[in-house]
C-alpha positions as a Markdown table, in Angstrom:
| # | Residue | x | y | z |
|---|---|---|---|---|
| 1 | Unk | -107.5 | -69.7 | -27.7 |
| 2 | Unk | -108.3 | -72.1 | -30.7 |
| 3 | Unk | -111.4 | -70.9 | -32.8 |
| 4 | Unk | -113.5 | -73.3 | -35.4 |
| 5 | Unk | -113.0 | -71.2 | -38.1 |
| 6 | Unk | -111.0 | -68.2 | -39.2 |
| 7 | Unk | -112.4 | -64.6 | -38.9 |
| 8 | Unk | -109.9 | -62.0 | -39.4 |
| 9 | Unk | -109.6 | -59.3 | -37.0 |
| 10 | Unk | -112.3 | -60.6 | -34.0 |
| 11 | Unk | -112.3 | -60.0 | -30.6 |
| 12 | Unk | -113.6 | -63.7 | -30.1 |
| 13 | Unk | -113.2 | -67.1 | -32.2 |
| 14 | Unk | -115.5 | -69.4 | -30.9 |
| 15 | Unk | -118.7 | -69.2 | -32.5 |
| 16 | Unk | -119.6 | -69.8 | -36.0 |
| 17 | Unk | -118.9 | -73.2 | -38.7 |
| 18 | Unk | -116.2 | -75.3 | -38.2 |
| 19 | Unk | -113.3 | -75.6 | -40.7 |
| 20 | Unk | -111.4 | -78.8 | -40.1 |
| 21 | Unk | -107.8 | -77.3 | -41.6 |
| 22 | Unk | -108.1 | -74.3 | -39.4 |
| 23 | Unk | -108.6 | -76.4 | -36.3 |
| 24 | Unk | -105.8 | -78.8 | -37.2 |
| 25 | Unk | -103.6 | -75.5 | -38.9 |
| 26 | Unk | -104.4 | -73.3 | -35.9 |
| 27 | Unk | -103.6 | -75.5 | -33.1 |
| 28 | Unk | -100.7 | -76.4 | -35.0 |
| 29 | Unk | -99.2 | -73.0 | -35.2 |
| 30 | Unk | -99.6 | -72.5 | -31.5 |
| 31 | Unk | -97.6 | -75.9 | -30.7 |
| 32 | Unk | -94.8 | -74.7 | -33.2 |
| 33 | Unk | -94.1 | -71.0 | -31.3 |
| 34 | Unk | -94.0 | -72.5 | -27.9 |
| 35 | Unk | -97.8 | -72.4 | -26.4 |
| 36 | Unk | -98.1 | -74.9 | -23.6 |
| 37 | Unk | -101.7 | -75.0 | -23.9 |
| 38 | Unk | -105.0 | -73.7 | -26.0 |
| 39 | Unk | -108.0 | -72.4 | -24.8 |
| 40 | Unk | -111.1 | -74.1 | -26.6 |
| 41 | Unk | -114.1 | -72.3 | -25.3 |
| 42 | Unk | -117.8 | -72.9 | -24.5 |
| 43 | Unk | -120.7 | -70.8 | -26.0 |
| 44 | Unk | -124.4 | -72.2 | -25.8 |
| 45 | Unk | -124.5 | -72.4 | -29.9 |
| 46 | Unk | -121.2 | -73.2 | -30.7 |
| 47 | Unk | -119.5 | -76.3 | -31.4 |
| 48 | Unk | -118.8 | -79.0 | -28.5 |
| 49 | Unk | -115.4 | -78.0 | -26.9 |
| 50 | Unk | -114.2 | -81.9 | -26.1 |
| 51 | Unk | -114.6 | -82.8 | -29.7 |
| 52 | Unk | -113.0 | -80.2 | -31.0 |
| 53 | Unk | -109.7 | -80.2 | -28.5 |
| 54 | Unk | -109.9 | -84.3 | -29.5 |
| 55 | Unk | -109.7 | -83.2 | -32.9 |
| 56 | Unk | -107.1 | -80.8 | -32.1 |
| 57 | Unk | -105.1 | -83.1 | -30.4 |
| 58 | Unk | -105.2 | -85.9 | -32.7 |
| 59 | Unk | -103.3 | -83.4 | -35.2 |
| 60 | Unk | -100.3 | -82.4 | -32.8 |
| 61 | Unk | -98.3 | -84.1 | -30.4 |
| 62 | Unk | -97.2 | -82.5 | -27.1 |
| 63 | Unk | -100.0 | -78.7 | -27.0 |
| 64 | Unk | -102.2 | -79.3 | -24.3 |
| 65 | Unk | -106.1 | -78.1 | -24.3 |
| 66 | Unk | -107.7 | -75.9 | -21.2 |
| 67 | Unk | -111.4 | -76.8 | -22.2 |
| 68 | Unk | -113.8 | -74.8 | -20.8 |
| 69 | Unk | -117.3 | -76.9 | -19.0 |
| 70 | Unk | -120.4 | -75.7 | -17.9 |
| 71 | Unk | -121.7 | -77.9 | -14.7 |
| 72 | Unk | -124.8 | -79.0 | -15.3 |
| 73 | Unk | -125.2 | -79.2 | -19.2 |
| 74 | Unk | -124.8 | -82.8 | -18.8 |
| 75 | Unk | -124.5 | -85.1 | -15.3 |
| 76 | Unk | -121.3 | -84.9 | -13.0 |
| 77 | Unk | -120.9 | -88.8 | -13.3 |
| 78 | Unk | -121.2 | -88.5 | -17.5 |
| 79 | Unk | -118.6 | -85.5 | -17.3 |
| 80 | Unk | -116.2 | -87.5 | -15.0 |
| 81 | Unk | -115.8 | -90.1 | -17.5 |
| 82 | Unk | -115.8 | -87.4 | -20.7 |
| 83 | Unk | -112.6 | -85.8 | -18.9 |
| 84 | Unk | -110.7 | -89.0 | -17.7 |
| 85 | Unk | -111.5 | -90.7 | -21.2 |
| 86 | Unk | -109.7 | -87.3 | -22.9 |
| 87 | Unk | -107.2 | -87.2 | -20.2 |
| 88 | Unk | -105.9 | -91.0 | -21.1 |
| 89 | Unk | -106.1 | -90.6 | -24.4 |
| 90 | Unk | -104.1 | -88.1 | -25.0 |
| 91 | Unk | -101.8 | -88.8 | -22.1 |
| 92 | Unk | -102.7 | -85.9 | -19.5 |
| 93 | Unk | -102.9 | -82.9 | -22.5 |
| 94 | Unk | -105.9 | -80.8 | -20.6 |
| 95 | Unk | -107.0 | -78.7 | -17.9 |
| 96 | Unk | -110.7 | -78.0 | -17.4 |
| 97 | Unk | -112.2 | -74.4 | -16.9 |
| 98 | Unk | -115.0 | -74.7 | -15.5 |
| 99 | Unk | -117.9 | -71.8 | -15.8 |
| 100 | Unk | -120.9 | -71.2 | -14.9 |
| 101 | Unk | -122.3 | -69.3 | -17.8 |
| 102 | Unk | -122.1 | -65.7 | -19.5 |
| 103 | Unk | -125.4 | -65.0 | -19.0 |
| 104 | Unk | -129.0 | -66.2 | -18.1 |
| 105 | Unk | -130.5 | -65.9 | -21.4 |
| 106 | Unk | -127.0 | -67.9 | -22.5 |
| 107 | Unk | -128.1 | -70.5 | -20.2 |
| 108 | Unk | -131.6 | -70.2 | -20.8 |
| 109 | Unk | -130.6 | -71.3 | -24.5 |
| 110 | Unk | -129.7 | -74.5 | -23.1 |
| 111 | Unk | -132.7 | -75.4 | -20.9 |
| 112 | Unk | -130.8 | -74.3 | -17.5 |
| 113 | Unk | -133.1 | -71.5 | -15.9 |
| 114 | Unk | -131.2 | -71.9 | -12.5 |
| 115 | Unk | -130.3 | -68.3 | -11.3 |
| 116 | Unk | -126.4 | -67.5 | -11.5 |
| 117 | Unk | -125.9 | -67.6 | -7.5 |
| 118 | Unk | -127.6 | -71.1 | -7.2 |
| 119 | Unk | -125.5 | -72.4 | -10.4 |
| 120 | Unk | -122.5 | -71.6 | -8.6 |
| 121 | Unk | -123.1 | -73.8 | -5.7 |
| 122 | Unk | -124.9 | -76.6 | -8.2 |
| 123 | Unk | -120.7 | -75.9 | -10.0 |
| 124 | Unk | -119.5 | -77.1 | -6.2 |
| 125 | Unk | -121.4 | -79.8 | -5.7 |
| 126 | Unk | -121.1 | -81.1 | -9.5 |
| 127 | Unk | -116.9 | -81.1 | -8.7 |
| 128 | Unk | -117.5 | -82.8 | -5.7 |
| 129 | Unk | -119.5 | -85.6 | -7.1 |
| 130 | Unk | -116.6 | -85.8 | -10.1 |
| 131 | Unk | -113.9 | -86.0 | -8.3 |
| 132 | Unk | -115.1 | -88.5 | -5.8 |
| 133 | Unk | -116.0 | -90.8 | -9.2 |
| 134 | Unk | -112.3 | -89.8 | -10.5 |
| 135 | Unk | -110.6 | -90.9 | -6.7 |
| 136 | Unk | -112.3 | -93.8 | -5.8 |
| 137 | Unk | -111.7 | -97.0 | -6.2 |
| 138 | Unk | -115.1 | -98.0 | -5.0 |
| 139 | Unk | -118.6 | -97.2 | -5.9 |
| 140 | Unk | -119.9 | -93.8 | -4.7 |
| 141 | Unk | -123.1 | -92.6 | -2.9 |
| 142 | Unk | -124.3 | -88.6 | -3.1 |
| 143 | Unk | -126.8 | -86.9 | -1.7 |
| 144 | Unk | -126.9 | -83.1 | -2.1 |
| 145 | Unk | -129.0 | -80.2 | -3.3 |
| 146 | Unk | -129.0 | -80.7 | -6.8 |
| 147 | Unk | -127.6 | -84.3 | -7.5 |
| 148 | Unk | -128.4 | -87.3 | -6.3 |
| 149 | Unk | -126.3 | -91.1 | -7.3 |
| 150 | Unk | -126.1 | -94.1 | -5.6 |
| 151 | Unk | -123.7 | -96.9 | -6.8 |
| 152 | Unk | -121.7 | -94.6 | -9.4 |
| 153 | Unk | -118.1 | -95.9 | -10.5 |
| 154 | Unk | -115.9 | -95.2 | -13.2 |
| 155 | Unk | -113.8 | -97.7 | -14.5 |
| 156 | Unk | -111.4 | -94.9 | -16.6 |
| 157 | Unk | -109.2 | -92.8 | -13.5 |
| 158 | Unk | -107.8 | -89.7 | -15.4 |
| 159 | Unk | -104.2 | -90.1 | -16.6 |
| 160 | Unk | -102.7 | -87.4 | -14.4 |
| 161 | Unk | -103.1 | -88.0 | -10.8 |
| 162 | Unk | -105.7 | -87.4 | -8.7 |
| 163 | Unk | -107.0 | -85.3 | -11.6 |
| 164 | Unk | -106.0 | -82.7 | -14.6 |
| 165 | Unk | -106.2 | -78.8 | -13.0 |
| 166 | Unk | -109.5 | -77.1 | -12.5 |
| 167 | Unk | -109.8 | -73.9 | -13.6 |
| 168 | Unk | -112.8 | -71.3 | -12.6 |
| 169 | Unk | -112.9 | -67.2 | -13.1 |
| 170 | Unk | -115.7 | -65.4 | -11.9 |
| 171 | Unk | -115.7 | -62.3 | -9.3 |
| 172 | Unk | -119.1 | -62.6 | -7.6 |
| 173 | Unk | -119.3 | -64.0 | -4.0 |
| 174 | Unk | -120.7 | -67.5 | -5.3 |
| 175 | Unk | -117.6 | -67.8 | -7.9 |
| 176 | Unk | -115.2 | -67.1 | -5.1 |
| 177 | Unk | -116.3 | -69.5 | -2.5 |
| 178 | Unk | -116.9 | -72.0 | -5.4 |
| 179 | Unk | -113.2 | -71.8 | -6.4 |
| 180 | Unk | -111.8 | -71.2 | -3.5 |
| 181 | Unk | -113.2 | -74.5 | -1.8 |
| 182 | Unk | -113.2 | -76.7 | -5.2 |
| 183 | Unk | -110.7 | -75.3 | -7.6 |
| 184 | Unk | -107.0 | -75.1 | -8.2 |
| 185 | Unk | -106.4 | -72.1 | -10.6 |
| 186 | Unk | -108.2 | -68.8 | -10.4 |
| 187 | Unk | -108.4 | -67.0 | -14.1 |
| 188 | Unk | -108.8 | -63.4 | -14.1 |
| 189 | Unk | -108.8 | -60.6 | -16.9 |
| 190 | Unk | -105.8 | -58.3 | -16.8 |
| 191 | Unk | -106.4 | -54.9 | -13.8 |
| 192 | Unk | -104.0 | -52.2 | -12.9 |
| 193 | Unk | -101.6 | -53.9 | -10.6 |
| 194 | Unk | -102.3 | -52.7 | -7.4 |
| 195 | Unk | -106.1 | -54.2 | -7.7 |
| 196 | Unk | -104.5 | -57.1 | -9.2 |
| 197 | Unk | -102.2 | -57.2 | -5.8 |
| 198 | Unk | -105.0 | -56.8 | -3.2 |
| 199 | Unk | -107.3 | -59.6 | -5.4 |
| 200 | Unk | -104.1 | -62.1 | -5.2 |
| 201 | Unk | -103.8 | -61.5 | -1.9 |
| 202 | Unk | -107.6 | -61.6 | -0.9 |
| 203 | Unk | -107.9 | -64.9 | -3.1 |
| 204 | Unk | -105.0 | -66.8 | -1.2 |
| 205 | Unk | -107.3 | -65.6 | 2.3 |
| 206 | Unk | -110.1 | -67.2 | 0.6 |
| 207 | Unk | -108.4 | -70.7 | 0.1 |
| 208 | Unk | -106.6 | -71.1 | 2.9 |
| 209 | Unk | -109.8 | -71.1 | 4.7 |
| 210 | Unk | -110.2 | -74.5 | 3.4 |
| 211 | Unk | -106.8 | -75.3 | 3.9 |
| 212 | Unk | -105.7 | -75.2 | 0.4 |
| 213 | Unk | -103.3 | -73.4 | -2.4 |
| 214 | Unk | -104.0 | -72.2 | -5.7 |
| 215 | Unk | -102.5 | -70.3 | -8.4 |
| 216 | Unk | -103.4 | -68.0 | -10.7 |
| 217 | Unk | -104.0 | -67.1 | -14.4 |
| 218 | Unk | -104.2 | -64.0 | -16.5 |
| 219 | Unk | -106.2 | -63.3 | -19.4 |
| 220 | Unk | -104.4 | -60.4 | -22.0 |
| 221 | Unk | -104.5 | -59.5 | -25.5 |
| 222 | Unk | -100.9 | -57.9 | -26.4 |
| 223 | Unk | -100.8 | -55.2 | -29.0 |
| 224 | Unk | -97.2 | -55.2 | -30.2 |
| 225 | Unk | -95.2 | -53.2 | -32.8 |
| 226 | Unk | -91.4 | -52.4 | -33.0 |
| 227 | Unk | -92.0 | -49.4 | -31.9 |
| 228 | Unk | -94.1 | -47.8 | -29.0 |
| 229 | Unk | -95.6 | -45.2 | -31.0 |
| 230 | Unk | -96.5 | -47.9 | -33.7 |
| 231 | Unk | -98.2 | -49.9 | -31.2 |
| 232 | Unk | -100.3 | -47.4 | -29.8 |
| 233 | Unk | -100.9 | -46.3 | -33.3 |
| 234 | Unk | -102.4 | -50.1 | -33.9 |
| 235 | Unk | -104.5 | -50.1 | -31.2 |
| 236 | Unk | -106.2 | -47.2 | -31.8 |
| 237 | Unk | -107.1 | -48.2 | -35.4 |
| 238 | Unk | -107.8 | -51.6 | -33.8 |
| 239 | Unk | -110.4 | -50.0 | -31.7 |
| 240 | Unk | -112.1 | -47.3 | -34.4 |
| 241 | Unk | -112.8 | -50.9 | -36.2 |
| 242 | Unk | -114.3 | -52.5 | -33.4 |
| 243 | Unk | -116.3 | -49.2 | -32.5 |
| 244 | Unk | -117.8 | -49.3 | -36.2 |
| 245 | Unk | -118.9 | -52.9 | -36.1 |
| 246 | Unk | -120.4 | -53.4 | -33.0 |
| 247 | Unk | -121.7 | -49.5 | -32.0 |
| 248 | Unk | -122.7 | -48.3 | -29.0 |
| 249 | Unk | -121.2 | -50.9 | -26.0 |
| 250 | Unk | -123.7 | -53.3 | -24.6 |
| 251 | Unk | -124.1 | -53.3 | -20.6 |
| 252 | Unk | -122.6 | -56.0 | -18.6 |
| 253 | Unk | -123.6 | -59.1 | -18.0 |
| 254 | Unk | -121.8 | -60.6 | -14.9 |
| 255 | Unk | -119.1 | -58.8 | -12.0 |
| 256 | Unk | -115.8 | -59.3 | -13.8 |
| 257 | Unk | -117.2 | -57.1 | -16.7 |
| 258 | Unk | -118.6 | -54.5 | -14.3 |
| 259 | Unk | -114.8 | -54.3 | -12.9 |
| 260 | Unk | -113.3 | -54.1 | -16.3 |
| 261 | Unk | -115.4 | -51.3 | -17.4 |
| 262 | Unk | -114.8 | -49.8 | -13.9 |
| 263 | Unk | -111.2 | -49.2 | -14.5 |
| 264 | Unk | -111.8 | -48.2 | -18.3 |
| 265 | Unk | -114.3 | -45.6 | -16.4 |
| 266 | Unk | -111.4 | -44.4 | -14.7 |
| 267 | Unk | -109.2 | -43.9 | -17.8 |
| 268 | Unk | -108.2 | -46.1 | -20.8 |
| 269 | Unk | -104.2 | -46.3 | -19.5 |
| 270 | Unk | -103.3 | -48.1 | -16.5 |
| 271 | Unk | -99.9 | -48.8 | -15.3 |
| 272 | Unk | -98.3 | -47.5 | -18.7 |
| 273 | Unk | -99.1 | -50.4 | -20.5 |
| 274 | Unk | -102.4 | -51.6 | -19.4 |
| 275 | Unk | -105.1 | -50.6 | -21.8 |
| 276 | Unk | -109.1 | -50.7 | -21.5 |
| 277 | Unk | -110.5 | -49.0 | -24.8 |
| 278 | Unk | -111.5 | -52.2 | -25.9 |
| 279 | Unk | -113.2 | -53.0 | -22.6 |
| 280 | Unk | -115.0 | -49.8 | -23.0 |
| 281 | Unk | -116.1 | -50.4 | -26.6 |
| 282 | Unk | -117.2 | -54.1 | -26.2 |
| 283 | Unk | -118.9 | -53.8 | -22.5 |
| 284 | Unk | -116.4 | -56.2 | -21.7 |
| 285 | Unk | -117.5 | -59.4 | -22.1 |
| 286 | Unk | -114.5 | -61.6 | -21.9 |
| 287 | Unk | -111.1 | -61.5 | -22.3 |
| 288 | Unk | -110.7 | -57.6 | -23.4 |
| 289 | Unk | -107.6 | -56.3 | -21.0 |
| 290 | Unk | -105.1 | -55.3 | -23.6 |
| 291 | Unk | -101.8 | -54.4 | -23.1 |
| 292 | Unk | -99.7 | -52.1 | -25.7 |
| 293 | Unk | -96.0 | -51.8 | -26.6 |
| 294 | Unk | -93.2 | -53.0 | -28.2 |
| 295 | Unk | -92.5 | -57.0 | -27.6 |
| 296 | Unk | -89.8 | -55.6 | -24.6 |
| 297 | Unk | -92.1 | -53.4 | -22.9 |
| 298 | Unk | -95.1 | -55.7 | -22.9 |
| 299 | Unk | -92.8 | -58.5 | -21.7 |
| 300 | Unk | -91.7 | -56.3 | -18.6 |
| 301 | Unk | -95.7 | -55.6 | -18.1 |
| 302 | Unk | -96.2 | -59.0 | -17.9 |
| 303 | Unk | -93.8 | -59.9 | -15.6 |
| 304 | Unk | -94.9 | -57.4 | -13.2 |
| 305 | Unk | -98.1 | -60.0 | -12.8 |
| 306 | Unk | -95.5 | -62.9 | -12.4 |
| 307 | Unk | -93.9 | -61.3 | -9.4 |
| 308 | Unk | -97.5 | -60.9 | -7.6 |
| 309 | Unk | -97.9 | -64.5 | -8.2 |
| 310 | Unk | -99.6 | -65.3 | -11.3 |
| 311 | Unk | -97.6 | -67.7 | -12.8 |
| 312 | Unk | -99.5 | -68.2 | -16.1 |
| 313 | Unk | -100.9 | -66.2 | -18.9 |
| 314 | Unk | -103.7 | -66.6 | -21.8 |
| 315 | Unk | -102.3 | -64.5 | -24.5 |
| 316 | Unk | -104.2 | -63.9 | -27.9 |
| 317 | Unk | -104.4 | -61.4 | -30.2 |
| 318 | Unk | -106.8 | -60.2 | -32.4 |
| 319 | Unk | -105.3 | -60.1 | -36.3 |
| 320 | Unk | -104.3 | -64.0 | -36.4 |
| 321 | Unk | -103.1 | -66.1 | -37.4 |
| 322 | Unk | -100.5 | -62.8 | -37.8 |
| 323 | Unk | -100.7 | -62.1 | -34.0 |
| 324 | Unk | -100.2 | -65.9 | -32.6 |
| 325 | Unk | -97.0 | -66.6 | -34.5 |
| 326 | Unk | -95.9 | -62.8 | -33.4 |
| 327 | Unk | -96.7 | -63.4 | -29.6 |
| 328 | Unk | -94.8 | -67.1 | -30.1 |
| 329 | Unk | -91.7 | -65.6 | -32.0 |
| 330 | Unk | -91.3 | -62.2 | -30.4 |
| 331 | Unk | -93.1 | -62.2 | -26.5 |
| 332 | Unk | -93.2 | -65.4 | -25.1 |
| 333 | Unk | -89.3 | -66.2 | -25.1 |
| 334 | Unk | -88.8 | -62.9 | -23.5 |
| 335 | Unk | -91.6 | -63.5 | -20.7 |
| 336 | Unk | -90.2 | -67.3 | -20.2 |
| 337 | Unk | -86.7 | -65.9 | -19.8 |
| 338 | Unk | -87.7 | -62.9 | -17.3 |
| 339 | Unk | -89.8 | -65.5 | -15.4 |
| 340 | Unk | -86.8 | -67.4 | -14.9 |
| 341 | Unk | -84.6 | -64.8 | -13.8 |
| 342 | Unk | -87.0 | -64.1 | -11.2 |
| 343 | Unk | -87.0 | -67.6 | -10.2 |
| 344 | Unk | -83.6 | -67.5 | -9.5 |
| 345 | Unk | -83.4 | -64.5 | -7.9 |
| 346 | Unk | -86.1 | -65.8 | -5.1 |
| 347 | Unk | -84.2 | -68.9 | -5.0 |
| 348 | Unk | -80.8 | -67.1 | -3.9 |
| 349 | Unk | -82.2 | -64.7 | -1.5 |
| 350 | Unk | -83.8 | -67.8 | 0.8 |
């Protein structure tokens, strides 16, 4: 995940000023330790995500950008020409995530007062209109509950065909029936692995309904050392500076943070590696599943996902840009090469 300006030790890097070197360093650094892609997120009072990942990309040559979009901060038929115009230009470098908001009073900063449930199905309907302006080669008419265009066309197609990957997390009812019908990616935060398991496999029922595939993503922030002792060590002094600058945990705000702070209810230590004190100290309002160890034994955590089918991971730490170069250098190669191992081993037993 790309932030606008450097901030130490945070748990997020979106918000705030924007330092031109730091977006151009940052995004930089990721491209030279092997990141296929940055996260550039969206925040009601932070800086416009499609700029900045233009920016971004203007600065580096093969990183591609996963940009997160709320439906309905602007019109489906403006959108669909915002992504196919970034898509051409930089020669099919993005993915969208597309979210339906953090909170109300999030949204409510923004003039949308639509409740959460109803957002979700405006989300549907937006991605239909989109990708009917993205597919065809003739003007469009729409009629729906929240959108209405007659005669819409747009003479930019995206540069990868039909369109770049849509990305969508979320755990409520609405988010699931949104993605499963409309999206080709589900992003979740880091559980234990057998709730992990059951949600894959519930997910997959969920799609096929519609007579479709998807993969998966997972969100986790490594804590690594050389040793396991020193690892644990920097997660706990990781989490008494978190608990001193932010206090007492705000509730949550939406059903993937009540599961998070579910399973940190339950004990911070899952599954040996999975960890949830920062879930429990933060309230959990994003990306907060950490998992602790030395480069080795994270890399074996994480492949543990892989073999339940999530195929992708969104790793960022929290001292960077210390902890990008050190997930690049030290835990990426090891999960690539595992991955592939696994590959091959599925490929000789058919």
């Amino acid at each position: 995940m790309i932030g606008t300006q450097q901030e130490g030790v945070a748990v997020h890097l979106i918000k705030g000023q924007i330092s031109r070197e730091w977006v151009i360093d940052f995004t930089r650094l990721h491209e030279q330790w092997n990141y296929d892609s940055v996260l550039v997120g969206y925040y009601a009072s932070a800086a416009e995500g499609f700029a900045i990942a233009l920016y971004a990309a203007n600065h580096t040559e093969l990183i591609k950008f996963l940009i997160a979009h709320r439906p309905g901060s602007v019109a489906p038929a403006l959108a669909a020409r915002q992504v196919a115009t970034f898509d051409q230009l930089t020669q099919g470098r993005m993915s969208l995530h597309i979210i339906a908001g953090t909170s109300d009073q999030d949204q409510a900063s923004e003039g949308d007062f639509l409740p959460k449930n109803d957002r979700y199905r405006r989300a549907g309907e937006y991605l239909e209109v989109m990708r009917k302006l993205w597919t065809s080669d003739s003007p469009i008419d729409h009629r729906g509950e929240f959108y209405r265009v007659e005669g819409g066309f747009s003479d930019i197609k995206p540069y990868q065909q039909p369109y770049p990957s849509l990305f969508f997390g979320g755990s409520s009812e609405g988010a699931l029936e949104m993605g499963a019908k409309h999206c080709d990616v589900f992003a979740i935060f880091g559980e234990p692995l057998k709730e992990t398991r059951e949600r894959v496999q519930d997910f997959r029922r969920r799609a096929a309904a519609f007579g479709r595939n998807i993969g998966f993503n997972m969100s986790l922030r490594p804590i690594m050392a050389d040793s396991e002792g020193a690892a644990w060590d920097k997660a706990n002094a990781l989490l008494a500076d978190v608990e001193r600058k932010t206090g007492a945990a705000p509730q949550p705000t939406n059903h993937s943070a009540e599961r998070l702070l579910g399973y940190a209810a339950r004990g911070d230590v899952h599954d040996e590696r999975l960890w949830m004190g920062i879930a429990r100290a933060t309230g959990a309002p994003g990306n907060t599943s950490c998992l602790v160890g030395t480069p080795e034994q994270i890399a074996a955590a994480v492949l543990e996902y892989y073999r339940l089918g999530i195929h992708s991971f969104l790793l960022r730490g929290f001292e960077n840009p210390h902890d990008t170069m050190a997930i690049g250098r030290d835990l990426i190669p090891l999960i690539k090469q595992g991955a592939l191992a696994i590959d091959r081993q599925a490929e000789a037993a058919e």
